[in-house]
CHARMM internal coordinates of N, CA and C (Angstrom, degrees):
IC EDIT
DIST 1 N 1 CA 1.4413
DIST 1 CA 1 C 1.5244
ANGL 1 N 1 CA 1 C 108.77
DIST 1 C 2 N 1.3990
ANGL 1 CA 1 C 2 N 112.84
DIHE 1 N 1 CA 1 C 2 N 160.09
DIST 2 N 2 CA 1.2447
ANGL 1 C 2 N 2 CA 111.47
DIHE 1 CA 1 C 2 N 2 CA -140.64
DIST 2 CA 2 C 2.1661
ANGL 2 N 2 CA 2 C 80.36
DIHE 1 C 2 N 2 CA 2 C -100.81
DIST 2 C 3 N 1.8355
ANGL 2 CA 2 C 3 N 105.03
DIHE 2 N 2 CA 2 C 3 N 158.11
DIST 3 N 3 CA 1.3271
ANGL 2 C 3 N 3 CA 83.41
DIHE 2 CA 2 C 3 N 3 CA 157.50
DIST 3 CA 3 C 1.7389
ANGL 3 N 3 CA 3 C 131.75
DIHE 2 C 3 N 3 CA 3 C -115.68
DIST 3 C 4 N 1.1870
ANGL 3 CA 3 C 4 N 90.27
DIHE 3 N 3 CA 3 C 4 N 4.56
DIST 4 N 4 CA 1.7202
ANGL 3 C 4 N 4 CA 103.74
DIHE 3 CA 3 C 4 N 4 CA 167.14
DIST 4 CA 4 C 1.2698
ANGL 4 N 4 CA 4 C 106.10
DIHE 3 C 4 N 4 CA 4 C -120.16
DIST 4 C 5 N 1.0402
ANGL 4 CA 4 C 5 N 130.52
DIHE 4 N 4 CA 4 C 5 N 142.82
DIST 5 N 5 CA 1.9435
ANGL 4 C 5 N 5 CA 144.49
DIHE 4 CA 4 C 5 N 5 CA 151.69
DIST 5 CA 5 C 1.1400
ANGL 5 N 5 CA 5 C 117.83
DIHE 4 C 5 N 5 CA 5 C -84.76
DIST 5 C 6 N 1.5294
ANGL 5 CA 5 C 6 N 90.60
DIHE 5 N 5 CA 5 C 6 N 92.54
DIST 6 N 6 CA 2.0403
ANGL 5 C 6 N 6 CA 92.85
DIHE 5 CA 5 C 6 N 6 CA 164.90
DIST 6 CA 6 C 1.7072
ANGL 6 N 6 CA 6 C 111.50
DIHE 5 C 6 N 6 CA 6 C -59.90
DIST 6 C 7 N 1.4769
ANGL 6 CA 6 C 7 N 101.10
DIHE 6 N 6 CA 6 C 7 N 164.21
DIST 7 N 7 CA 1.3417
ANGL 6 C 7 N 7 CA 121.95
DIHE 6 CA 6 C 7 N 7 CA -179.62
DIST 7 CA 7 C 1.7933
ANGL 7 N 7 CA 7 C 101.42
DIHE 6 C 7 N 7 CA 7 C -65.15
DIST 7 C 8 N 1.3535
ANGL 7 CA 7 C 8 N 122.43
DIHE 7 N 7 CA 7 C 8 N -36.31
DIST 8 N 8 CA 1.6619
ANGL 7 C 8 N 8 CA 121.25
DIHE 7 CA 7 C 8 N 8 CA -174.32
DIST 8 CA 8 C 2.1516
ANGL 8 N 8 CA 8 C 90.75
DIHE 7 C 8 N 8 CA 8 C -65.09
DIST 8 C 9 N 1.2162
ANGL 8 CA 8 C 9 N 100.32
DIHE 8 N 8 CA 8 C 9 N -49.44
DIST 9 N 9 CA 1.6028
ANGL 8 C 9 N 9 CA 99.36
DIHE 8 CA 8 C 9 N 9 CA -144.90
DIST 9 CA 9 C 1.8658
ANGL 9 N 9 CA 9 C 87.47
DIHE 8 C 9 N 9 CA 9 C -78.98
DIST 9 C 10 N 1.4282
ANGL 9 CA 9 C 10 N 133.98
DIHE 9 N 9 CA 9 C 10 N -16.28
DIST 10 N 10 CA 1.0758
ANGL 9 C 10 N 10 CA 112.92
DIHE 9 CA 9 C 10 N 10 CA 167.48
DIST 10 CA 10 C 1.6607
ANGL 10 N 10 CA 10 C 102.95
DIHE 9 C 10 N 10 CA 10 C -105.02
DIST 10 C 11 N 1.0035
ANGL 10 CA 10 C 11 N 130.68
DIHE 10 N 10 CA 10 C 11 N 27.83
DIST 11 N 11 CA 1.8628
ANGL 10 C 11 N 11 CA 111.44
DIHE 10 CA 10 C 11 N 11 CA 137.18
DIST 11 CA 11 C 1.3620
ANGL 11 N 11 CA 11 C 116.79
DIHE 10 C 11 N 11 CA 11 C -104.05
DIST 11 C 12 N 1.5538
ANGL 11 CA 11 C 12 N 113.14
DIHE 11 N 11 CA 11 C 12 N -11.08
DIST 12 N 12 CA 1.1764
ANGL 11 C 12 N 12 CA 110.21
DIHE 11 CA 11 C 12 N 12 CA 166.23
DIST 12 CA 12 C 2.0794
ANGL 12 N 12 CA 12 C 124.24
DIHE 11 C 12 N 12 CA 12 C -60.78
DIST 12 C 13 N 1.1266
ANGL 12 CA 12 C 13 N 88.41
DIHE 12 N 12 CA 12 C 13 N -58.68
DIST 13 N 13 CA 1.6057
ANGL 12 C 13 N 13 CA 101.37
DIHE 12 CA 12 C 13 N 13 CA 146.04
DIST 13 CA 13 C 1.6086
ANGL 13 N 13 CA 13 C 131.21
DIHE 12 C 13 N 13 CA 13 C -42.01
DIST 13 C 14 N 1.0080
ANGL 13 CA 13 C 14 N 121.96
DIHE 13 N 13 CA 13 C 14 N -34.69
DIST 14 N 14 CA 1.2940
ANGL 13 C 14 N 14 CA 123.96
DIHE 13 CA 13 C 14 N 14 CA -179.30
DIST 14 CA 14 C 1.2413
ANGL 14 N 14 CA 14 C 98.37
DIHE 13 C 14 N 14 CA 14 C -82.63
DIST 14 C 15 N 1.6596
ANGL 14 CA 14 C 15 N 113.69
DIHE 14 N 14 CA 14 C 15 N -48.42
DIST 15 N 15 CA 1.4658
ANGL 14 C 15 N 15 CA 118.43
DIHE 14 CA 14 C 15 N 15 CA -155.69
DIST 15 CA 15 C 2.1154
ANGL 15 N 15 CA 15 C 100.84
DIHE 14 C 15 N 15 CA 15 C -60.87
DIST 15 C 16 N 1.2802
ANGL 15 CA 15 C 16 N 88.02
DIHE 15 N 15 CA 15 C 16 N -54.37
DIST 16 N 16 CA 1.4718
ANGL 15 C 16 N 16 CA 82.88
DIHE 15 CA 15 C 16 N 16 CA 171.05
DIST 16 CA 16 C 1.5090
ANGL 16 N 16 CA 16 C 142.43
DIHE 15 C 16 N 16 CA 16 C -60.52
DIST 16 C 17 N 1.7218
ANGL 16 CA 16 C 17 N 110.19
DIHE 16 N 16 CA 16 C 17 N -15.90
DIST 17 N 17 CA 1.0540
ANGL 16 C 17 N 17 CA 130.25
DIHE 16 CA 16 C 17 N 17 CA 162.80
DIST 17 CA 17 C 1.5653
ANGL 17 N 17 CA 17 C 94.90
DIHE 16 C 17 N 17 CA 17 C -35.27
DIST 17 C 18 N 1.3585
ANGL 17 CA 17 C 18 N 94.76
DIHE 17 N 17 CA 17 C 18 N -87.43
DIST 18 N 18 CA 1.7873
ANGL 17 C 18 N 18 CA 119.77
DIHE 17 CA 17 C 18 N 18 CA 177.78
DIST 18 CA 18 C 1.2120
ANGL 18 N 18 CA 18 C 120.18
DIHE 17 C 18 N 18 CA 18 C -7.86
DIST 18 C 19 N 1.3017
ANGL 18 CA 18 C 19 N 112.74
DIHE 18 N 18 CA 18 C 19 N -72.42
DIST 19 N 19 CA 1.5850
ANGL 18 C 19 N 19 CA 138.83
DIHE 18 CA 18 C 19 N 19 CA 159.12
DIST 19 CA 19 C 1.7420
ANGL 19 N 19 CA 19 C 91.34
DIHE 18 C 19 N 19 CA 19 C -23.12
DIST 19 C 20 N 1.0397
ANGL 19 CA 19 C 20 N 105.28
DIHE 19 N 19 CA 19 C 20 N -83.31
DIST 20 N 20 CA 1.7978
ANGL 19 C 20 N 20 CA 103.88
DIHE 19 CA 19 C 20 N 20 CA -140.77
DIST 20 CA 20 C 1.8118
ANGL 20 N 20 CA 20 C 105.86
DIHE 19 C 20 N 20 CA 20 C -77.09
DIST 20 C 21 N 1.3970
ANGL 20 CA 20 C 21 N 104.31
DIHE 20 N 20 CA 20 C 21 N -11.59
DIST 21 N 21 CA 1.7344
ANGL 20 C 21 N 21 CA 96.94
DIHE 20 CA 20 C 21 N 21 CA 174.17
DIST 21 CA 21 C 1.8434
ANGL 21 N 21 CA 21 C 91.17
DIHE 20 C 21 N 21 CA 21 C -96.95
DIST 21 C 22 N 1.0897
ANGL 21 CA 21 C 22 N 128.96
DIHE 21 N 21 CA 21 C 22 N -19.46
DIST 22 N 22 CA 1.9019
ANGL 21 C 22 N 22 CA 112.17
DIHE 21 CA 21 C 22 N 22 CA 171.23
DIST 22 CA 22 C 1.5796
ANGL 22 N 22 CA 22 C 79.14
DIHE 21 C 22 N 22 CA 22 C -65.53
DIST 22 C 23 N 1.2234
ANGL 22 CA 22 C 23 N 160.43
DIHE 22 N 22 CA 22 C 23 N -56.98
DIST 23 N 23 CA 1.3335
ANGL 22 C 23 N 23 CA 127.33
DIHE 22 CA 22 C 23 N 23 CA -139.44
DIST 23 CA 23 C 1.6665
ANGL 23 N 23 CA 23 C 97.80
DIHE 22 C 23 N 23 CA 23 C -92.62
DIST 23 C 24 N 0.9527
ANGL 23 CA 23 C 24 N 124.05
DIHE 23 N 23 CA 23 C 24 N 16.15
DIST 24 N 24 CA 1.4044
ANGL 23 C 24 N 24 CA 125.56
DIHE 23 CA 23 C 24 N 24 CA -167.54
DIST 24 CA 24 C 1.5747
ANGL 24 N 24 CA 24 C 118.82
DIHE 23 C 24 N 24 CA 24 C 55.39
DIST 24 C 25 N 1.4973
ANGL 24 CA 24 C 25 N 128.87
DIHE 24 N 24 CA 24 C 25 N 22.01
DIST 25 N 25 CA 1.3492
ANGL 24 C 25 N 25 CA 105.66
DIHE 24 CA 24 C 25 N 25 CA 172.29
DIST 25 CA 25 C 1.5608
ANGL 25 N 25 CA 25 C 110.03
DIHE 24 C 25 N 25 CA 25 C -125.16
DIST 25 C 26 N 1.4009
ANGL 25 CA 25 C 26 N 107.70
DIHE 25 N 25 CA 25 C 26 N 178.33
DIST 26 N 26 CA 1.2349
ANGL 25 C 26 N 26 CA 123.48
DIHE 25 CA 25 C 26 N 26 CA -153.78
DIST 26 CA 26 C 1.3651
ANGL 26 N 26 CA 26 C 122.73
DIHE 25 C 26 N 26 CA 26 C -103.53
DIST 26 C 27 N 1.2078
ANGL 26 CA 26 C 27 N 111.42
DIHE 26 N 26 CA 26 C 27 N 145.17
DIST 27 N 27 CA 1.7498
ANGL 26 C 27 N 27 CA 103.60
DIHE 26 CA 26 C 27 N 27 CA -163.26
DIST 27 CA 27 C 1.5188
ANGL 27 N 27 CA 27 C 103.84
DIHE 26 C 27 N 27 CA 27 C -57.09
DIST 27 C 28 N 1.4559
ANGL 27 CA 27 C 28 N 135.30
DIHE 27 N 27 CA 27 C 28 N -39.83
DIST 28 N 28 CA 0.9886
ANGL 27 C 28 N 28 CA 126.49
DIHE 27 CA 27 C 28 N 28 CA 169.64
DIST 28 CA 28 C 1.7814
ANGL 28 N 28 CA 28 C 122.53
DIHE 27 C 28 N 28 CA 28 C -52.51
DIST 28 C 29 N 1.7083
ANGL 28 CA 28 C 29 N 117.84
DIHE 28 N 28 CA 28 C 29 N -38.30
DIST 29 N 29 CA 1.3377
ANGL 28 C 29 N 29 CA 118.40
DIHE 28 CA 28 C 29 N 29 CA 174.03
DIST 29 CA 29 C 1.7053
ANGL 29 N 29 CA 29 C 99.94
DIHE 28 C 29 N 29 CA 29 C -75.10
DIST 29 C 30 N 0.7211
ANGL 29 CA 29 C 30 N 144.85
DIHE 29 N 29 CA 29 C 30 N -36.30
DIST 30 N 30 CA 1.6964
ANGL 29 C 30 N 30 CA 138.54
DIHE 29 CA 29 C 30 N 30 CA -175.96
DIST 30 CA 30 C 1.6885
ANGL 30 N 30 CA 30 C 101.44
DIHE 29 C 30 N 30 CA 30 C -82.26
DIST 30 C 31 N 1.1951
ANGL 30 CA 30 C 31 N 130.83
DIHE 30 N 30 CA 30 C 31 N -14.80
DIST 31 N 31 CA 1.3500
ANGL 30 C 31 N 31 CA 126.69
DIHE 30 CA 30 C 31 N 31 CA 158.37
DIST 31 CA 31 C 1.4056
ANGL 31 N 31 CA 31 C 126.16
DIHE 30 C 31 N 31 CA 31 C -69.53
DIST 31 C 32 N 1.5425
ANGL 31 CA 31 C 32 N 103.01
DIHE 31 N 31 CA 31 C 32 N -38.36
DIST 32 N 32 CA 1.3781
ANGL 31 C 32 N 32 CA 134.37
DIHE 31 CA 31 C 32 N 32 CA 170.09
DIST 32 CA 32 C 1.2031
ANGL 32 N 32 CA 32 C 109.51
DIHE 31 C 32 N 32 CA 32 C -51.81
DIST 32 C 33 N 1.4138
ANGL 32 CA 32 C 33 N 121.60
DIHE 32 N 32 CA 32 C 33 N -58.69
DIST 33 N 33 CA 1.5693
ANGL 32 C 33 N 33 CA 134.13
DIHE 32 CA 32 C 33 N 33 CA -142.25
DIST 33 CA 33 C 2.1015
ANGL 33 N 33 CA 33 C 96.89
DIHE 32 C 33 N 33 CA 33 C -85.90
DIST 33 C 34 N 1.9880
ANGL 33 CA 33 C 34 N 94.40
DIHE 33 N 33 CA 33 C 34 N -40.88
DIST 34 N 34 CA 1.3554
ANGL 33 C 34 N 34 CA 91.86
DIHE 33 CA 33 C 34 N 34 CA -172.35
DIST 34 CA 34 C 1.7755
ANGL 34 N 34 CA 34 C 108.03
DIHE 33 C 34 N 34 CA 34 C -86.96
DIST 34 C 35 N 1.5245
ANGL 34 CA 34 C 35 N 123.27
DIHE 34 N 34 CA 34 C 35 N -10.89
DIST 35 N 35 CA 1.3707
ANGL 34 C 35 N 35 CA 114.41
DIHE 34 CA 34 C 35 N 35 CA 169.00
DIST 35 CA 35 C 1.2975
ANGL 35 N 35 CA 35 C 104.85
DIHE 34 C 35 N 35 CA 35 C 100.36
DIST 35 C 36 N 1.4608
ANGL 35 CA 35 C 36 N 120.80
DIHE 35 N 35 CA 35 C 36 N 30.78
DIST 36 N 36 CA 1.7817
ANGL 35 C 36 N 36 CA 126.55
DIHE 35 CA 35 C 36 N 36 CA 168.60
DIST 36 CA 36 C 1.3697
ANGL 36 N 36 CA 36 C 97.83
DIHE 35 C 36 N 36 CA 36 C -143.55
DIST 36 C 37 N 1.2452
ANGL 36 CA 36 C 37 N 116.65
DIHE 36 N 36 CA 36 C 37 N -171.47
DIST 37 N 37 CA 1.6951
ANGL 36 C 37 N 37 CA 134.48
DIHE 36 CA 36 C 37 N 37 CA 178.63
DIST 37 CA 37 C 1.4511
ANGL 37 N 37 CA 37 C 127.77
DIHE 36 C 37 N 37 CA 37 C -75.63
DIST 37 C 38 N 0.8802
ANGL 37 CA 37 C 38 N 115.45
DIHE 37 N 37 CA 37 C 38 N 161.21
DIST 38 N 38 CA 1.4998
ANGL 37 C 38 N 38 CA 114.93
DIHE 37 CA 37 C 38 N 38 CA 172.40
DIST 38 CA 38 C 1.4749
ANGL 38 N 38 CA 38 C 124.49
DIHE 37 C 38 N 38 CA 38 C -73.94
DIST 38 C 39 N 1.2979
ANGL 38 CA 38 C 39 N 89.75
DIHE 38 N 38 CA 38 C 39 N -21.38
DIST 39 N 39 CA 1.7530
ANGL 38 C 39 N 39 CA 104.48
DIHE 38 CA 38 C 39 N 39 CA 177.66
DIST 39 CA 39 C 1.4078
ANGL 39 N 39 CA 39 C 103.37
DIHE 38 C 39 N 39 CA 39 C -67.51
DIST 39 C 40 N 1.5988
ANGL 39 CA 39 C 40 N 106.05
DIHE 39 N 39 CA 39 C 40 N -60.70
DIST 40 N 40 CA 1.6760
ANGL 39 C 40 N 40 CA 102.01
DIHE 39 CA 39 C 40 N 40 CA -171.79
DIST 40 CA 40 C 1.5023
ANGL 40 N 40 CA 40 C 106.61
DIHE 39 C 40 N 40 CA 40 C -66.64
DIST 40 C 41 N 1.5149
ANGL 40 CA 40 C 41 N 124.99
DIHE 40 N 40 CA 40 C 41 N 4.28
DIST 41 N 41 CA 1.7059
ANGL 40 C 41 N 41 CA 107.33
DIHE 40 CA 40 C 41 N 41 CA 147.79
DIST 41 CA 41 C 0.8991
ANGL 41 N 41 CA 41 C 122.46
DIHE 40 C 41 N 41 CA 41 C -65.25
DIST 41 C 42 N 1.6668
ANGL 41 CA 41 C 42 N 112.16
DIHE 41 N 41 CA 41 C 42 N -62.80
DIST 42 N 42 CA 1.8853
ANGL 41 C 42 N 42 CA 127.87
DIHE 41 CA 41 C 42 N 42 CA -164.91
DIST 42 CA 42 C 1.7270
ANGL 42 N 42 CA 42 C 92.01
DIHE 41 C 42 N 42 CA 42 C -46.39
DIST 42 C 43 N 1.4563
ANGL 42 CA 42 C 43 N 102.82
DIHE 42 N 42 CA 42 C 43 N -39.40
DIST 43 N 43 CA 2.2848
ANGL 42 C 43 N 43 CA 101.43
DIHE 42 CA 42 C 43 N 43 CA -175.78
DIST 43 CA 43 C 1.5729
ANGL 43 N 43 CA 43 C 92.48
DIHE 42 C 43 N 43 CA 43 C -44.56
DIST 43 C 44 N 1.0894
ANGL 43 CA 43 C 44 N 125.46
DIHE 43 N 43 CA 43 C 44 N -72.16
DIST 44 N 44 CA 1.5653
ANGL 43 C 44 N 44 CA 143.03
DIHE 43 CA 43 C 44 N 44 CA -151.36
DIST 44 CA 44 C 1.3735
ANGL 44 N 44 CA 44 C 89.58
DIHE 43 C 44 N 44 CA 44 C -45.42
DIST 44 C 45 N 1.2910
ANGL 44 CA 44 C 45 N 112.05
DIHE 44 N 44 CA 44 C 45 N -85.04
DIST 45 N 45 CA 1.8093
ANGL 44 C 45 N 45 CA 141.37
DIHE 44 CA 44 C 45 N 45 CA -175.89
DIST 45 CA 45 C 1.5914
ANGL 45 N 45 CA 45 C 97.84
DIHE 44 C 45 N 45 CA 45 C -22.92
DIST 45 C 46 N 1.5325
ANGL 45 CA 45 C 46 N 138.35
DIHE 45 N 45 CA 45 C 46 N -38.70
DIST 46 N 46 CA 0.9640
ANGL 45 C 46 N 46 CA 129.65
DIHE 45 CA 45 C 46 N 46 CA -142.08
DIST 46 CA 46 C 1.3132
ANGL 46 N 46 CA 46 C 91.45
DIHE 45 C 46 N 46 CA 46 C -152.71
DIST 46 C 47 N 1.4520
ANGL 46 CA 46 C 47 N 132.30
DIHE 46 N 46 CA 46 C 47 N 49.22
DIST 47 N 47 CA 1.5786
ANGL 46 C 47 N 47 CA 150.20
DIHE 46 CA 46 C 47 N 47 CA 136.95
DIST 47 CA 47 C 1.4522
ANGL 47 N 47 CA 47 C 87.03
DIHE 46 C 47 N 47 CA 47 C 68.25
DIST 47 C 48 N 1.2336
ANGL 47 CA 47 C 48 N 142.12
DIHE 47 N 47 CA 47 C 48 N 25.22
DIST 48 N 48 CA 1.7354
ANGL 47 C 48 N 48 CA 101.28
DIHE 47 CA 47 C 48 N 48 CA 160.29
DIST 48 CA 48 C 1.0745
ANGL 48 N 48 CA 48 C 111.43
DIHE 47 C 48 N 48 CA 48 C -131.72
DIST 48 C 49 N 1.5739
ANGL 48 CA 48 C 49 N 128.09
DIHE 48 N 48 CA 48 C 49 N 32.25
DIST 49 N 49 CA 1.1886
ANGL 48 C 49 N 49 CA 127.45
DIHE 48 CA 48 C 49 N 49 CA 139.35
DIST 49 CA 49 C 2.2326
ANGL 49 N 49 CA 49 C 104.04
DIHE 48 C 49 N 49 CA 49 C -134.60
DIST 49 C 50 N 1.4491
ANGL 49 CA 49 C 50 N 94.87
DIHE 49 N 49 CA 49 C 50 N 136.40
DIST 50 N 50 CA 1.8533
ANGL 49 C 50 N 50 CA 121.36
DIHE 49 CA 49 C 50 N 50 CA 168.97
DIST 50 CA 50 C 1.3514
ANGL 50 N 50 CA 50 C 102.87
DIHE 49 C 50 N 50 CA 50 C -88.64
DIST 50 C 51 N 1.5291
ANGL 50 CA 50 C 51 N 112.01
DIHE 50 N 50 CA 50 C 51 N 128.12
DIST 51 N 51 CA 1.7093
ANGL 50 C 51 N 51 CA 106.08
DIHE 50 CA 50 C 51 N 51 CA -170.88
DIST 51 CA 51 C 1.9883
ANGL 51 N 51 CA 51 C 74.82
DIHE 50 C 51 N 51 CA 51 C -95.37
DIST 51 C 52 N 1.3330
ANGL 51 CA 51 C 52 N 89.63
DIHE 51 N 51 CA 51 C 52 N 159.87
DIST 52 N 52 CA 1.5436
ANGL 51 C 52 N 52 CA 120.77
DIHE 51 CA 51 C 52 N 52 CA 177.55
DIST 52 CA 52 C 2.2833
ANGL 52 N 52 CA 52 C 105.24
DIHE 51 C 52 N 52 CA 52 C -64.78
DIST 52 C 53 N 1.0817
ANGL 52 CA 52 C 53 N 109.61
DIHE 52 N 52 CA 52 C 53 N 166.28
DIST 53 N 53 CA 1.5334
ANGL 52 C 53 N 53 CA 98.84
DIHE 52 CA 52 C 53 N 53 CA 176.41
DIST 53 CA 53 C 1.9323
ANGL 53 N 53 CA 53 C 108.86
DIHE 52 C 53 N 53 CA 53 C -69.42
DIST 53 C 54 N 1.5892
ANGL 53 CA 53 C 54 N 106.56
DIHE 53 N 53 CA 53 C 54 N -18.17
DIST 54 N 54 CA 1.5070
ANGL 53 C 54 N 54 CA 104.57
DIHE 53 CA 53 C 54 N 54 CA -176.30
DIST 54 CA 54 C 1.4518
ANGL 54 N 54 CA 54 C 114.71
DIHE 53 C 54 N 54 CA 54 C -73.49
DIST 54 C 55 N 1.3763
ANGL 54 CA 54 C 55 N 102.41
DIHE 54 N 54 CA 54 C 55 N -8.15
DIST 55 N 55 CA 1.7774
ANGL 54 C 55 N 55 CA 119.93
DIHE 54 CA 54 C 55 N 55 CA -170.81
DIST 55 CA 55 C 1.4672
ANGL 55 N 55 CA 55 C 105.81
DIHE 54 C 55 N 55 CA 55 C -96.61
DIST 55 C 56 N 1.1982
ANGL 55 CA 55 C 56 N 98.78
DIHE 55 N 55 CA 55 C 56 N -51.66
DIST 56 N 56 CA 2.0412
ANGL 55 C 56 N 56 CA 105.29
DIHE 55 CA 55 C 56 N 56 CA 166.46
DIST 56 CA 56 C 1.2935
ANGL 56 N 56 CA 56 C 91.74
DIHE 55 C 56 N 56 CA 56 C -52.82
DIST 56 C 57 N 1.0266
ANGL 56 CA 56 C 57 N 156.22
DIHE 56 N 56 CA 56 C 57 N -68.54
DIST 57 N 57 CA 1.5690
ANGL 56 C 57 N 57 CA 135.92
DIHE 56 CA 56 C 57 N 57 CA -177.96
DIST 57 CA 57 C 1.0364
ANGL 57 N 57 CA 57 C 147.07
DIHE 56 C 57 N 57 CA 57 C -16.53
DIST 57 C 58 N 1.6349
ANGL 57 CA 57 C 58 N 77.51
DIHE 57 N 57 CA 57 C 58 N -57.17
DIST 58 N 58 CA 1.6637
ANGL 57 C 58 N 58 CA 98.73
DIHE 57 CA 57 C 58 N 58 CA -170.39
DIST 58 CA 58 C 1.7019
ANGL 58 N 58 CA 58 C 95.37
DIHE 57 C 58 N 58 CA 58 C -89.51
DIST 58 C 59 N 1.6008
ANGL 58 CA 58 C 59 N 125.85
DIHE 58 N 58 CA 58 C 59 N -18.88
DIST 59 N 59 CA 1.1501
ANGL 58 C 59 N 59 CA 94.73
DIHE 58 CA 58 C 59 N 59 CA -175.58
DIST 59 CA 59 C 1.8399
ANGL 59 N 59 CA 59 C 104.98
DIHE 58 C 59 N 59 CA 59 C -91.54
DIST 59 C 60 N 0.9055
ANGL 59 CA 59 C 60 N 108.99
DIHE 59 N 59 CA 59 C 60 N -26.44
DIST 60 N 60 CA 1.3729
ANGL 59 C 60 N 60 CA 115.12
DIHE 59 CA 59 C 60 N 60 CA -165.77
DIST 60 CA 60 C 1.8359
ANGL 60 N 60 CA 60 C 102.48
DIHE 59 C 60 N 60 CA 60 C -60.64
DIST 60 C 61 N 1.7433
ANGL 60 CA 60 C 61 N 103.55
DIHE 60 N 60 CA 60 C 61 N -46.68
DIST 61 N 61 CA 1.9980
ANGL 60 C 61 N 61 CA 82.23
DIHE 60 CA 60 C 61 N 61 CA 166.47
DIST 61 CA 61 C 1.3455
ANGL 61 N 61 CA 61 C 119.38
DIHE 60 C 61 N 61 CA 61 C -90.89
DIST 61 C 62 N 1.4837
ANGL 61 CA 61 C 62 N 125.14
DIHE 61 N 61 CA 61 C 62 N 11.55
DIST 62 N 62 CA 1.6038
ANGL 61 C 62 N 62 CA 115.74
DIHE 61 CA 61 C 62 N 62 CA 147.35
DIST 62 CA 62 C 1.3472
ANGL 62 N 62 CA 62 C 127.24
DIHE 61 C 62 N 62 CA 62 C -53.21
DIST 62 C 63 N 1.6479
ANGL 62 CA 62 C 63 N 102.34
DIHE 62 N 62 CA 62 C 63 N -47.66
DIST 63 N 63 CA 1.7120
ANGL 62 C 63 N 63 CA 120.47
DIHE 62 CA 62 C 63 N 63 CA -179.93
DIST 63 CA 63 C 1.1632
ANGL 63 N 63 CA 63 C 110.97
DIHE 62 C 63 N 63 CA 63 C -72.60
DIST 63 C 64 N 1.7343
ANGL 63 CA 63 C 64 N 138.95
DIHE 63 N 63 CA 63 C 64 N -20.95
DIST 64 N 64 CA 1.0685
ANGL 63 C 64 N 64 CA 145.75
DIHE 63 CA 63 C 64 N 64 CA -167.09
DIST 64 CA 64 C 1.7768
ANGL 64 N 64 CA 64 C 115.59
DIHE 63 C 64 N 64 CA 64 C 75.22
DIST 64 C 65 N 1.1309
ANGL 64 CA 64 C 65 N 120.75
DIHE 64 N 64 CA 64 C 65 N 29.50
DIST 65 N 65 CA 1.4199
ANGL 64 C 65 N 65 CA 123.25
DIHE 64 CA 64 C 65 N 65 CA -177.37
DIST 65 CA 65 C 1.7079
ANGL 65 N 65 CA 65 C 94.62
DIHE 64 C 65 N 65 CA 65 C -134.75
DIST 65 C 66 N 1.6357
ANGL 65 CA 65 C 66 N 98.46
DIHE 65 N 65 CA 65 C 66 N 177.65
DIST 66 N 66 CA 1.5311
ANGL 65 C 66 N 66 CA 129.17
DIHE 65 CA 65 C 66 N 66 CA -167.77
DIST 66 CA 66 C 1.7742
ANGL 66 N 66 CA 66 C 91.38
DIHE 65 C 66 N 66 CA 66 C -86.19
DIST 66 C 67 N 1.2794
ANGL 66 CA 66 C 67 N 96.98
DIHE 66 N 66 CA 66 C 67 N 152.08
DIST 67 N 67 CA 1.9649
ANGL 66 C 67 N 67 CA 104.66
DIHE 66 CA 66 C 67 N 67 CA 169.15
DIST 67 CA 67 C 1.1659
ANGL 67 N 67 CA 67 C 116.39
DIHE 66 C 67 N 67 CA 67 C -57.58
DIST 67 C 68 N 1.6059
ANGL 67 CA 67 C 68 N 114.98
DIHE 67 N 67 CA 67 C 68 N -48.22
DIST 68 N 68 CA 1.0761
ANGL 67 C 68 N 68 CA 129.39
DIHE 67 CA 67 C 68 N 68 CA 137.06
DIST 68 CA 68 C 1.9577
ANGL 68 N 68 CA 68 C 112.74
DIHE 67 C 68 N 68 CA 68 C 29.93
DIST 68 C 69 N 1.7035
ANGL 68 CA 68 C 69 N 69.00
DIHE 68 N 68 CA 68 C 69 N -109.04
DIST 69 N 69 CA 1.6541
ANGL 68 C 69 N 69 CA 101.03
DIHE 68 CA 68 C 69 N 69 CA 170.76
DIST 69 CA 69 C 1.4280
ANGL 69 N 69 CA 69 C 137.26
DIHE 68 C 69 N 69 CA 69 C -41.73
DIST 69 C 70 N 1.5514
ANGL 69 CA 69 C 70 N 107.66
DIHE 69 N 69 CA 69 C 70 N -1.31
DIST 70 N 70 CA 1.1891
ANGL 69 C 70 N 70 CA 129.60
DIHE 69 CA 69 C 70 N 70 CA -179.20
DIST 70 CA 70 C 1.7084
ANGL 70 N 70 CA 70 C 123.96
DIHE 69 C 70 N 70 CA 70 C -107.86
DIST 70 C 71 N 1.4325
ANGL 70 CA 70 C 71 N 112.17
DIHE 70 N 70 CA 70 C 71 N 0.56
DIST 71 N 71 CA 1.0040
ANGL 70 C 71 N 71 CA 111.74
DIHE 70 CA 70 C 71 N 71 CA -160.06
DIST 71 CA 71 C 1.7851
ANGL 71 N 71 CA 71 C 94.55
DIHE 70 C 71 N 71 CA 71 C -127.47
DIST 71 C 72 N 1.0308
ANGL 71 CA 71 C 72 N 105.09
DIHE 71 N 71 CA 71 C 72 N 120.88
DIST 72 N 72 CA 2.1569
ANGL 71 C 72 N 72 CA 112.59
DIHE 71 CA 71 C 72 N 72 CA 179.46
DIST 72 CA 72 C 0.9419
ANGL 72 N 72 CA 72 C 103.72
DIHE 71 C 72 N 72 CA 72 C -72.33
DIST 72 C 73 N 1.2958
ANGL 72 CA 72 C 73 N 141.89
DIHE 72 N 72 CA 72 C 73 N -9.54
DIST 73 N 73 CA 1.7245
ANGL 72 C 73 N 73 CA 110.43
DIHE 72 CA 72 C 73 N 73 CA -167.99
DIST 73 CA 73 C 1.6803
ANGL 73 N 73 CA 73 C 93.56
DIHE 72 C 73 N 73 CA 73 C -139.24
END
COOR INIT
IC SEED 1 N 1 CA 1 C
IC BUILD
């Protein structure tokens, strides 16, 4: 885990926030769906943890979109 949060890695986090409450589910069901915790979401959601490209995977066909689609800038 990271110990500062850059400005990229917390809109990245936010951005995905976004993402997963438009689909209506919950950091605990998208923790569920990808096979880790809910904690290591809220990490994501809130810049101090970058999921790996195997994690963009897994979240991007939880949410039903491209990796793509996951990334703000």
């Amino acid at each position: 885990m990271k110990t500062k949060v850059t400005q990229k890695d917390y809109k990245l986090g936010r951005h995905l926030q976004k993402m997963r409450k438009s689909k209506d589910i919950t950091q605990e069901g998208l923790a569920e769906k990808i096979g880790t915790s809910q904690t290591w979401i809220a990490y994501i959601e809130t810049g101090r943890y970058t999921p790996n490209m195997k994690m963009f995977q897994k979240i991007a066909k939880a949410l039903g979109v491209q990796v793509k689609d996951l990334i703000p800038f």
